[in-house]
C-alpha positions as CSV (number, residue, x, y, z in Angstrom):
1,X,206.6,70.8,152.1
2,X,204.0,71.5,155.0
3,X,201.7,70.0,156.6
4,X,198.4,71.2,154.6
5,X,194.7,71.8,156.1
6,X,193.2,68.3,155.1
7,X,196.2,66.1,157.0
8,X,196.3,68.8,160.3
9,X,192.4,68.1,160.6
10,X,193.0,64.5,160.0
11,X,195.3,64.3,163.2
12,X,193.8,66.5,165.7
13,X,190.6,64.0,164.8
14,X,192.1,61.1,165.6
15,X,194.2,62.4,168.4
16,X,191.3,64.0,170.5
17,X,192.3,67.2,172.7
18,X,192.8,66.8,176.5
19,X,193.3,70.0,178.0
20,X,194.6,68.9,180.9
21,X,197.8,66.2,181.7
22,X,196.7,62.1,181.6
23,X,198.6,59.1,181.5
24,X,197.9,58.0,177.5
25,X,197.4,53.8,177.4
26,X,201.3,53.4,176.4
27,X,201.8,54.9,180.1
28,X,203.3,58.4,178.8
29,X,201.9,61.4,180.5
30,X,200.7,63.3,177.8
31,X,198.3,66.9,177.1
32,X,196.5,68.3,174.2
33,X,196.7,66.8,170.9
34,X,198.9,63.9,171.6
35,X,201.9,66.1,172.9
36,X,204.9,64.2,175.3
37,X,207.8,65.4,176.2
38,X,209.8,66.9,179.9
39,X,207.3,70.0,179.0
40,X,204.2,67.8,180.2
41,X,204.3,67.9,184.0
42,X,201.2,66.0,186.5
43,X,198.1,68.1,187.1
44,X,199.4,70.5,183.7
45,X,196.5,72.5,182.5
46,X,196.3,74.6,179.1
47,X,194.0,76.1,176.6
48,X,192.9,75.1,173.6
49,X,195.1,77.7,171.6
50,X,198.0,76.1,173.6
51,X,197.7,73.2,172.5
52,X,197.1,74.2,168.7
53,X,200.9,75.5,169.5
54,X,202.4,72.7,170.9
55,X,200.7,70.4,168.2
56,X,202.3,72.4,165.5
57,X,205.7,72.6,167.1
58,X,205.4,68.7,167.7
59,X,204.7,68.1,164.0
60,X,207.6,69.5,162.4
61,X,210.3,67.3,163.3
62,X,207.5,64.6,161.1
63,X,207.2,67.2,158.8
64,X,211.0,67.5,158.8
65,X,211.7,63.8,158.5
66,X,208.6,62.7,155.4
67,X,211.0,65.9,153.4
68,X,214.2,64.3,154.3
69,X,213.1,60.6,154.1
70,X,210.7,60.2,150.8
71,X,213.1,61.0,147.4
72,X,209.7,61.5,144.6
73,X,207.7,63.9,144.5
74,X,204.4,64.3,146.3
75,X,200.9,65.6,146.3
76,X,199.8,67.6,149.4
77,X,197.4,64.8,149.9
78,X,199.6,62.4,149.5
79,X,202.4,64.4,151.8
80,X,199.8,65.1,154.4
81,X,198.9,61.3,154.6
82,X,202.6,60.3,155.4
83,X,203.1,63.0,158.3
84,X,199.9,61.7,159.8
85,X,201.1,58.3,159.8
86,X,204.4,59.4,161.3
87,X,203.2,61.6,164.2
88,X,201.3,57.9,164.7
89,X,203.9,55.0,164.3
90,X,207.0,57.1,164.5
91,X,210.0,58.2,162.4
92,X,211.4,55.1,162.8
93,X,208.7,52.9,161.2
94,X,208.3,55.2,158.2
95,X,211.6,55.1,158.2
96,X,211.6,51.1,157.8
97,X,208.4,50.8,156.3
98,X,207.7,48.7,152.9
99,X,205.5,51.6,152.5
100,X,208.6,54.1,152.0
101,X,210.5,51.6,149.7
102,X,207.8,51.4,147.2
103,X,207.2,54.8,147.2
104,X,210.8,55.6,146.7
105,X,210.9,53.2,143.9
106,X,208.0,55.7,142.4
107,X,205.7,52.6,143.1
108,X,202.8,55.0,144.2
109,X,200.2,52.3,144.1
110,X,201.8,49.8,145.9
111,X,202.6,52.5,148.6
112,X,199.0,52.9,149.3
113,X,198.0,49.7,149.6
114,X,200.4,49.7,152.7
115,X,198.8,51.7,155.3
116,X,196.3,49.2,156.4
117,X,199.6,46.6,157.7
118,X,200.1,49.2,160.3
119,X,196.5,48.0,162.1
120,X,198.3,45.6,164.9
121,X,198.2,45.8,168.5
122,X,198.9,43.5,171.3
123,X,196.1,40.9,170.1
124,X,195.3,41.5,166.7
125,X,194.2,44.7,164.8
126,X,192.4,47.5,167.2
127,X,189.8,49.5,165.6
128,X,191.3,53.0,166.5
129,X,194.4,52.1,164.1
130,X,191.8,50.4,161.2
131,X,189.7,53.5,161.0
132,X,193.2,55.6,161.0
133,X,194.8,53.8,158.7
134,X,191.7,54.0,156.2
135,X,191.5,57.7,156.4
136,X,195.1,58.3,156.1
137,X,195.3,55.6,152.6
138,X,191.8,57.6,151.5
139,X,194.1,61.0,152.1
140,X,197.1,59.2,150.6
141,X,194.9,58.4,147.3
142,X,192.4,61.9,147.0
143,X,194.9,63.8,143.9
144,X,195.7,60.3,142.6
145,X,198.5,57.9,142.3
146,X,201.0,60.0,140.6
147,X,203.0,63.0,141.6
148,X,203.1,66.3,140.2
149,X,204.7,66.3,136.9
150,X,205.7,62.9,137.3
151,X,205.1,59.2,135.4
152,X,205.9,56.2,138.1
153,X,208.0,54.1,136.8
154,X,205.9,51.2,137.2
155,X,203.0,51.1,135.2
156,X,199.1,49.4,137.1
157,X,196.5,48.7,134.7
158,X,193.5,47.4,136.1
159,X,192.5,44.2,136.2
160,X,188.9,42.8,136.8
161,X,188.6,39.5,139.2
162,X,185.4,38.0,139.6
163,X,183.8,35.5,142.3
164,X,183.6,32.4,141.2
165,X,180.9,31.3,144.3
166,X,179.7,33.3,146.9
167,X,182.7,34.2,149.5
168,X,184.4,37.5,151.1
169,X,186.5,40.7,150.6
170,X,188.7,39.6,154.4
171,X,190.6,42.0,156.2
172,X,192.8,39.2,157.1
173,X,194.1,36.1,155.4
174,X,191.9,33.8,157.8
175,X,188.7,31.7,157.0
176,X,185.8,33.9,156.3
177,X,184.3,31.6,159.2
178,X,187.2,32.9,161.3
179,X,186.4,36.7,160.8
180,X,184.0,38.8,163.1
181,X,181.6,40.7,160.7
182,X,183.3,43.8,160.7
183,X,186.2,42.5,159.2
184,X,184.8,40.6,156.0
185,X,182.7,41.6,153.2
186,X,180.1,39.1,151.7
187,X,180.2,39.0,147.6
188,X,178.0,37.0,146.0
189,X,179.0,34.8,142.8
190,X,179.4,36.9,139.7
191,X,180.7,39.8,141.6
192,X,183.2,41.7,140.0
193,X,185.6,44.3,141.4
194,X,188.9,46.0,139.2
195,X,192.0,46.1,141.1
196,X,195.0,48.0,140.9
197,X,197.7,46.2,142.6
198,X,198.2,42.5,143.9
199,X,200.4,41.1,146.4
200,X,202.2,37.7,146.0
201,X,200.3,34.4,146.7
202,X,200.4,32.6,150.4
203,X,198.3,29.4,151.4
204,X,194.9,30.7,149.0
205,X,195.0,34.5,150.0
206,X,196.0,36.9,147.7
207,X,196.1,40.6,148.9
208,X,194.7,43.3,146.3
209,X,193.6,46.8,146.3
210,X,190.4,47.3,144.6
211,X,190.2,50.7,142.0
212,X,188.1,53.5,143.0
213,X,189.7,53.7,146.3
214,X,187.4,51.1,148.1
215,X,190.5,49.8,150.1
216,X,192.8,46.4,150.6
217,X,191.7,43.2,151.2
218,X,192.5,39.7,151.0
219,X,191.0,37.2,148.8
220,X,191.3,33.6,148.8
221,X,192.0,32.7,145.6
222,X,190.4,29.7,144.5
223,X,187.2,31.4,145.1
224,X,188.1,34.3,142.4
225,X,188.5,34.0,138.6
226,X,191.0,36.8,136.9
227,X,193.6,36.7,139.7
228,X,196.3,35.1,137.5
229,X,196.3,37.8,134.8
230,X,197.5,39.9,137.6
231,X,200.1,37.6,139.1
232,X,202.8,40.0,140.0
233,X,206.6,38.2,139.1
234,X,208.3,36.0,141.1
235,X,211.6,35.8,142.8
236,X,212.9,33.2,140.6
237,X,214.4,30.2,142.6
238,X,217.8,29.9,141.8
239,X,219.7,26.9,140.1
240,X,221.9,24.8,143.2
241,X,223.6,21.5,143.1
242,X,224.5,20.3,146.8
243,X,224.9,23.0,149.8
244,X,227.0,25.6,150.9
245,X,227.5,27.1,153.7
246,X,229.7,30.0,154.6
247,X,232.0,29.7,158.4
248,X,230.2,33.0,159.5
249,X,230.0,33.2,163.0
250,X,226.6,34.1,165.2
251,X,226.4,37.0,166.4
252,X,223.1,37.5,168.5
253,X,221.4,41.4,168.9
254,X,220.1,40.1,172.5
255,X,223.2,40.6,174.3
256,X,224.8,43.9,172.4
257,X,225.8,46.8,174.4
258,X,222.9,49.5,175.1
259,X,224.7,53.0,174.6
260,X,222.3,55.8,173.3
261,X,219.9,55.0,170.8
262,X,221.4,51.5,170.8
263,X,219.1,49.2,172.4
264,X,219.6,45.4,171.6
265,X,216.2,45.5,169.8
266,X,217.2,48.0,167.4
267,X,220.7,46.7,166.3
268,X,219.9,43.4,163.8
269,X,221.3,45.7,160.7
270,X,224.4,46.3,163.2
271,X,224.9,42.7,163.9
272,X,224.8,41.2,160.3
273,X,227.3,43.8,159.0
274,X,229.0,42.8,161.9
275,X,228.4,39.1,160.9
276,X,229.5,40.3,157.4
277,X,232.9,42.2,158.3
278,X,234.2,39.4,160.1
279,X,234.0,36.4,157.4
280,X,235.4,38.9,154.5
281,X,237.9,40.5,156.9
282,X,238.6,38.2,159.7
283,X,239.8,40.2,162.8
284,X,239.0,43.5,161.5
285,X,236.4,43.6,164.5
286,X,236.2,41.6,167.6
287,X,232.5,41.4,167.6
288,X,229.4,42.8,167.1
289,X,229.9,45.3,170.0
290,X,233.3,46.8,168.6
291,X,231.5,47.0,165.6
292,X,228.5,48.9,167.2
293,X,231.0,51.7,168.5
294,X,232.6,51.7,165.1
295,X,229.4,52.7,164.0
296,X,228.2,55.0,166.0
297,X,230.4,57.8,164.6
298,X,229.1,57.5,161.0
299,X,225.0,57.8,162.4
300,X,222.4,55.4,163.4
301,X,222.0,51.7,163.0
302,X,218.6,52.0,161.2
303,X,221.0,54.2,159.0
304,X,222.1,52.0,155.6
305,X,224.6,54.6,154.7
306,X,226.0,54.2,157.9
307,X,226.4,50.7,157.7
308,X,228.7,51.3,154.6
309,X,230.2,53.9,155.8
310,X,231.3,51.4,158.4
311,X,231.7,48.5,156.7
312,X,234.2,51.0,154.0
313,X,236.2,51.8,157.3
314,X,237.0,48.9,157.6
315,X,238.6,48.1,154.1
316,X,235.3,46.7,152.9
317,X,233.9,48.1,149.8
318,X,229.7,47.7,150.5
319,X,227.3,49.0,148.9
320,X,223.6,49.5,150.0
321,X,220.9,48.2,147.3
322,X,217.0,48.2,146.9
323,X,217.1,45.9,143.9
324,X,218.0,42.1,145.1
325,X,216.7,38.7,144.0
326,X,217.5,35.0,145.0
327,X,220.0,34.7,142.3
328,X,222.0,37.4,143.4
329,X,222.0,36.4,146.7
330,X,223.4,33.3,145.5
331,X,226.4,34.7,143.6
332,X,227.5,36.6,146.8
333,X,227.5,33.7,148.8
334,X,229.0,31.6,146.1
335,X,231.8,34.1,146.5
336,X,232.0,33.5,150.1
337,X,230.1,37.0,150.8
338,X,227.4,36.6,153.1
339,X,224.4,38.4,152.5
340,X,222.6,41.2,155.0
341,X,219.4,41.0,154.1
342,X,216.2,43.3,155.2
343,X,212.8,41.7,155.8
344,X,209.5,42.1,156.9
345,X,209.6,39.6,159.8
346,X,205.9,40.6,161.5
347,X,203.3,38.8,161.2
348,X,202.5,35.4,158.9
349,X,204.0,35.0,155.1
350,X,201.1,35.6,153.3
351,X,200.9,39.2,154.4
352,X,203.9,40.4,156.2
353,X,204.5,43.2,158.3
354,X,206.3,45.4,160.3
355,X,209.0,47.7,160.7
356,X,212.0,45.8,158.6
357,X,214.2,43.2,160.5
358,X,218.1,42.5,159.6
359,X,219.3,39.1,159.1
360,X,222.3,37.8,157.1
361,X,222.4,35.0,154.4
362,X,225.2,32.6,155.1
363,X,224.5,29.9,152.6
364,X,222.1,27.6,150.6
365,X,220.8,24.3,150.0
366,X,218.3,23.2,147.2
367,X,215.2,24.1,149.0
368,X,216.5,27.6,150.5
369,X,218.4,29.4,152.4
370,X,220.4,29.5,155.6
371,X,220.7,32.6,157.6
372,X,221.9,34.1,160.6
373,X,219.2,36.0,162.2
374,X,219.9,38.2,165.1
375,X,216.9,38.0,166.8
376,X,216.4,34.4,167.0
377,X,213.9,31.8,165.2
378,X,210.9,33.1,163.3
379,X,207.5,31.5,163.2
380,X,206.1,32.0,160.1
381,X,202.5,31.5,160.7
382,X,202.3,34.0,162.8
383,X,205.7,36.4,163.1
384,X,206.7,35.9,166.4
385,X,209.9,34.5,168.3
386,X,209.3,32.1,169.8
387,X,213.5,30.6,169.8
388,X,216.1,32.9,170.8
389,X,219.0,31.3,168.8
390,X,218.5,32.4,165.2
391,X,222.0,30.5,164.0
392,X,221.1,28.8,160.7
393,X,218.0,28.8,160.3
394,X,216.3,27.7,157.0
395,X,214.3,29.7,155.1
396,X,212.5,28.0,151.9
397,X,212.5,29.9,148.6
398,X,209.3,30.7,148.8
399,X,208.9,32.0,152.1
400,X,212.1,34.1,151.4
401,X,210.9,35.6,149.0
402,X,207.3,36.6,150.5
403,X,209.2,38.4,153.3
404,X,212.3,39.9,151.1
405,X,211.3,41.3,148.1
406,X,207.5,41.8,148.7
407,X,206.2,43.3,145.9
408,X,208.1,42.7,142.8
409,X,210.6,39.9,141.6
410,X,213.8,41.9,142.6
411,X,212.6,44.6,145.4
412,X,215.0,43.3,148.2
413,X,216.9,45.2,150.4
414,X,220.5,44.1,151.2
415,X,224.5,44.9,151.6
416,X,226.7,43.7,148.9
417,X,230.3,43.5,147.6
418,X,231.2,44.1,144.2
């Protein structure tokens, strides 16, 4: 596919034309529509038709990359949405992105109510990304929720919630007392709204997308009645007498070699396949650098197949799956497999975001599990790191699950052994 008429006006709105070369507020020099590169010299001036041509020639490695990376098929709306939010976030976080899962898993629904995660900046959601991120969902959801000759696989009736006493339609999962006014909704008692899909339960808030297209928004829940007819499955919590814990070593992403596109913030999948290969395979590697080079010749880190590519080179027969629960989880490490696992590790439980984090499962206790996460410690109120060592840490059931398989009962992402 192309990029049609509707998502090329949609960019060049947002992105604004400078005809002449400026340093853009990320400190890249930049010209016309957005364009960077070693083609963008100081004091560079062009026309207006030159920069219709270097916008086009910019978009179609996105172009390129929404064809390669979404597996369903798509409406030009739809398609025209996803390049847009591409050319704004980057391959990479498309590439990551809960949004693509669910829409791979023909979970068209789910996949719109995604875009408006993508809001964040340094302190909290700027209003350049919320007015973005709205038009490109509206775009997402013009021809409808389901491809061209297609029936999703998962099924959304609607479902009608109503206020139970006055309270708010929140853009975040705060106190509506918390909120400036642009960023809640008053509804009166009574109100009701239909909505199309629900996130899981966090501390009250409850994330839904309302039917007719009027957006995403959080809800706290006691305020609403209806909510529990719609209360998506849950990552059951699985049976465990005592603890076990696996003698997986720690492996932090901090301190990896940086070779190519191999930064140490980018190699967390890297380092728990590494933490993987060496508690199946003792001394098949001698760390998660060796690994790194390993992998390197089978494609990127972001790259699952690479990772079992890799992990197959080494006598270990992986296998990359989009279909995990607690349970299974479980049986691996009961096994004495432990677990990669890919989260959403941005921002607090109750709505998580971000573009997907690696850590590995290394055991269990009756309250949760134990990993080994790469980048360190998370905070779960908030998303952030603020401890460095990430060497078995405890996650409960619950918050596992919020952060692993987000929108269904068995959604997760993970590397496993048969």
């Amino acid at each position: 596919m192309k990029l049609g008429k509707d998502g090329l006006q949609l960019i060049k709105n947002f992105e604004g034309l400078r005809l002449e070369a400026y340093i853009c507020p990320a400190g890249v020099l930049t010209i016309g529509y957005g364009s960077t590169g070693p083609h963008v010299k100081p004091g560079m001036k062009i026309t207006q038709a030159e920069a219709e041509r270097l916008l086009l020639k910019d978009l179609e490695r996105f172009e390129a990359a929404v064809n390669d990376l979404v597996k369903v098929p798509l409406t030009q709306s739809m398609y025209d949405a996803l390049v847009s939010f591409a050319f704004n976030c980057g391959i990479g976080a498309l590439e990551d992105s809960t949004l693509l899962r669910l829409l791979n898993q023909r979970n068209y629904t789910g996949a719109a109510a995604q875009f408006d995660r993508w809001t964040k900046g340094p302190n909290g959601p700027l209003p350049g990304l919320v007015r973005r991120r709205d038009a490109e969902e509206a775009l997402f959801r013009k021809d409808g929720l389901s491809a061209p000759a297609v029936t999703p696989s998962v099924s959304h009736p609607k479902f009608k919630i109503k206020a139970k006493s006055d309270t708010f339609l929140k853009k975040a999962p705060a106190p509506g007392g918390e909120l400036k006014d642009d960023e809640k909704v008053s509804v009166p008692a009574g109100k009701e709204y239909e909505i199309v899909w629900r996130g899981k339960e966090d501390e009250g808030h409850v994330k839904v997308s309302l039917a007719g297209g009027q957006g995403n928004w959080f809800v706290y829940a006691p305020h609403w009645g209806g909510l529990e007819t719609s209360e998506p499955p849950k990552n059951p919590t699985p049976a465990v007498m005592g603890t076990k814990l696996l003698s997986t070593p720690y492996f932090s992403q901090r301190d990896n070699i940086a070779s190519g596109r191999d930064l140490p913030y980018r190699t967390c999948f890297s380092s728990s396949c590494a933490m993987l290969a060496v508690t199946v395979k003792p001394g098949c590697i001698t760390g998660d650098d060796d690994y790194i080079k390993r992998r390197q010749k089978y494609g990127d880190s972001t790259d699952a197949s690479a990772q079992v590519k890799c992990l197959n080179s080494l006598g270990i027969k992986a296998r990359f799956i989009t279909s995990g629960n607690n349970e299974l989880v479980k049986k691996q490490i009961d096994r004495g497999i432990p677990v990669p696992c890919g989260i959403l590790h941005h921002g607090p439980a109750s709505s998580p975001t971000g573009d997907g984090h690696w850590i590995c499962v290394v055991g269990y206790d009756a309250t949760g599990f134990i990993v080994n996460d790469p980048w360190g410690e998370i905070n779960h109120a908030n998303g952030t790191y603020p401890k460095t060592n990430g060497k078995h840490v405890h996650y409960n059931y619950k918050l596992f699950d919020s952060r692993w398989t987000v929108a269904s009962s068995s959604d997760g992402w993970c590397i496993v052994i048969d």
